[in-house]
C-alpha positions, 0 to 999 in steps of 0.5 A: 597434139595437145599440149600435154602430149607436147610436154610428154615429149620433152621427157627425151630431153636431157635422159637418155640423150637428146632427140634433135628431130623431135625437137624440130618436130615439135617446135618448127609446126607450133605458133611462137605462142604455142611454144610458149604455152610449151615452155610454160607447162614443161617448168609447171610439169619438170620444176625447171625451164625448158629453156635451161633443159635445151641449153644443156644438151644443144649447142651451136648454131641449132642451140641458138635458134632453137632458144630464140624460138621460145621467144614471143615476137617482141622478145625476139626483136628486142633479143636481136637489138640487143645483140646489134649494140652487145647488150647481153640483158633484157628489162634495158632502156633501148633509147639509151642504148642506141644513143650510147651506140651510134651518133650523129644522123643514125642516132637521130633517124633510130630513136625518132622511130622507137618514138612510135610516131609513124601515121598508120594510114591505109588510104594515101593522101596525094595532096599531102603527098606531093607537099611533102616530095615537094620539102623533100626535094628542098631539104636535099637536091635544090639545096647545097647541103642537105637538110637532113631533119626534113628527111628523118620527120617524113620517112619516120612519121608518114606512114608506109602507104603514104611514103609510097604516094610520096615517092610516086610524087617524087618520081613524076614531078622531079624525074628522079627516084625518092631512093636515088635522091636519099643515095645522093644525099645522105650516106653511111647507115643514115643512108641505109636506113632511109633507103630500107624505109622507102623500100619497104614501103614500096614493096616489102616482100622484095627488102625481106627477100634481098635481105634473105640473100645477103645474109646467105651472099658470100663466104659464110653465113650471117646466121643471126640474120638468116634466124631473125628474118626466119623467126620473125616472118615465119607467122607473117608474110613468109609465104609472101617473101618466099615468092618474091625470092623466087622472082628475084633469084630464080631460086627458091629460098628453101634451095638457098637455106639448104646449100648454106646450112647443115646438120640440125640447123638447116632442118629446124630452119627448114622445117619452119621455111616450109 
C-alpha cells in the first residue's frame, strides 16, 4: 500500500471514532521510517499531526506505545532516557542531565560512554586483549580496594568484540570470570552496568532476552521496558532475540507478551513481535 493509501486510512481517526485495528494494522507492518513518512504526510494532508490526532482518541498504555512508534530509533532512545531521569522535554543536554541524576562510579561509567569513545573493531587483538585481563585483574582482585577508573577506561572504550577476547583471557589466565570478577568488585548500578556491557558482548541476543523477562517477572509489567525493548529491536535483531528467549525460557516470547498484556496493547505489541 502506499503512503496515500495510508493517509486515507487515517481519515477513521477522530470522525466516527477510532478504529484501533487499523492503526495496529498500519503501524505494526511499517518501518519506523516508513510511519514516519506517515506522520509527515497526514500533517501536509489534514493540517494537524498525527500525533495530536492519536492522542485525542487513545489513551493507556496502547496510547503510549503507539506515539512511541512515531519516533525514528534515536528519538525513541533519548525518549526513554529521559523518562529514566523525569525529563519531560527533548532539545536537552543528556550529560548534564545524567550528571544531575546520578553520582559517584555510575555517573562516571554513563557519561564516559555518551562520549562515543567505544573502539569499533571487528577483528580481536589478543595481545592487547591479555594486557588489558592483565590491568584488570590489577585494578580489582590482586589489590585491596579497587581501581575503579582502570574498569570504566576498558569496558567503555574496547570495543564489544575485543571486550569478548578480554574475558576469554580473563577466564584462562585467572581462572575466574571477567563478570564474576566486576560482581566481586563493584556494586550497586556501577556493577550492573559493567555487567551488561561484558554480557552483551559476550552474547547479546541472551541480555535482550533476559531483559525481556524481567520486564514481564513478577507482579505487573514494566511496560516502559516491555515497549522500549520491542520498538527499539523490532528492525534489528528481534528474530535473534526471540530464539534466545526460546532457549533460555522454554517459552516463546510471544506466548509471554500475550499471558502479560491485553486489549489493543497486547496486539500492537504483538503484531510487531510477529
Amino acid at each position: 500500500m502506499k503512503l496515500v493509501a495510508y493517509i486515507d486510512d487515517w481519515n477513521s481517526v477522530g470522525f466516527w471514532g477510532t478504529d484501533e485495528q487499523r492503526i495496529i494494522a498500519i503501524l505494526s507492518k511499517r518501518s519506523a521510517a516508513q510511519r514516519k513518512q506517515i506522520a509527515e504526510k497526514y500533517k501536509a494532508s489534514y493540517g494537524k499531526s498525527l500525533e495530536k490526532a492519536l492522542k485525542s482518541e487513545l489513551s493507556g498504555k496502547f496510547e503510549d506505545l503507539v506515539l512511541s512508534s512515531l519516533l525514528d530509533p534515536a528519538e525513541l532512545l533519548a525518549k526513554y532516557c529521559l523518562d529514566a531521569v523525569d525529563r519531560v522535554v527533548f532539545k536537552r543536554d543528556m550529560e548534564k542531565d545524567i550528571k544531575g541524576d546520578t553520582s559517584g562510579d555510575l555517573e562516571r561509567v554513563l557519561v564516559s560512554m555518551l562520549q562515543g569513545c567505544r573502539e569499533e573493531t571487528l577483528v580481536a587483538n589478543p595481545q592487547q586483549a591479555a594486557a588489558d585481563a592483565d590491568a584488570l585483574y590489577r585494578a580489582g582482585e590482586k589489590r585491596m580496594g579497587t581501581d575503579e577508573g582502570t574498569f570504566i577506561r576498558v569496558l567503555t572504550q574496547r570495543s564489544f568484540v575485543q571486550i569478548r577476547e578480554i574475558a576469554k583471557c580473563y577466564q584462562q589466565k585467572y581462572g575466574k570470570s571477567l563478570q564474576k570478577a566486576v560482581e566481586k568488585e563493584t556494586s550497586g548500578y556501577f556493577e550492573k552496568t559493567l555487567v551488561a556491557i561484558i554480557k552483551y558482548a559476550e552474547d547479546k541476543n541472551e541480555l535482550f532476552a533476559t531483559w525481556f523477562y524481567e520486564s514481564m517477572a513478577g507482579a505487573g509489567t514494566r511496560d516502559t521496558d516491555l515497549q522500549r525493548l520491542v520498538l527499539s529491536r523490532c528492525e534489528l535483531d528481534l528474530e535473534d532475540i526471540k530464539r534466545a528467549y526460546q532457549a533460555k525460557y522454554n517459552k516463546s516470547l510471544a506466548k509471554a507478551i500475550e499471558g502479560d498484556t491485553s486489549g489493543d496493547y497486547r496486539r500492537m505489541l504483538l503484531a510487531l513481535v510477529n
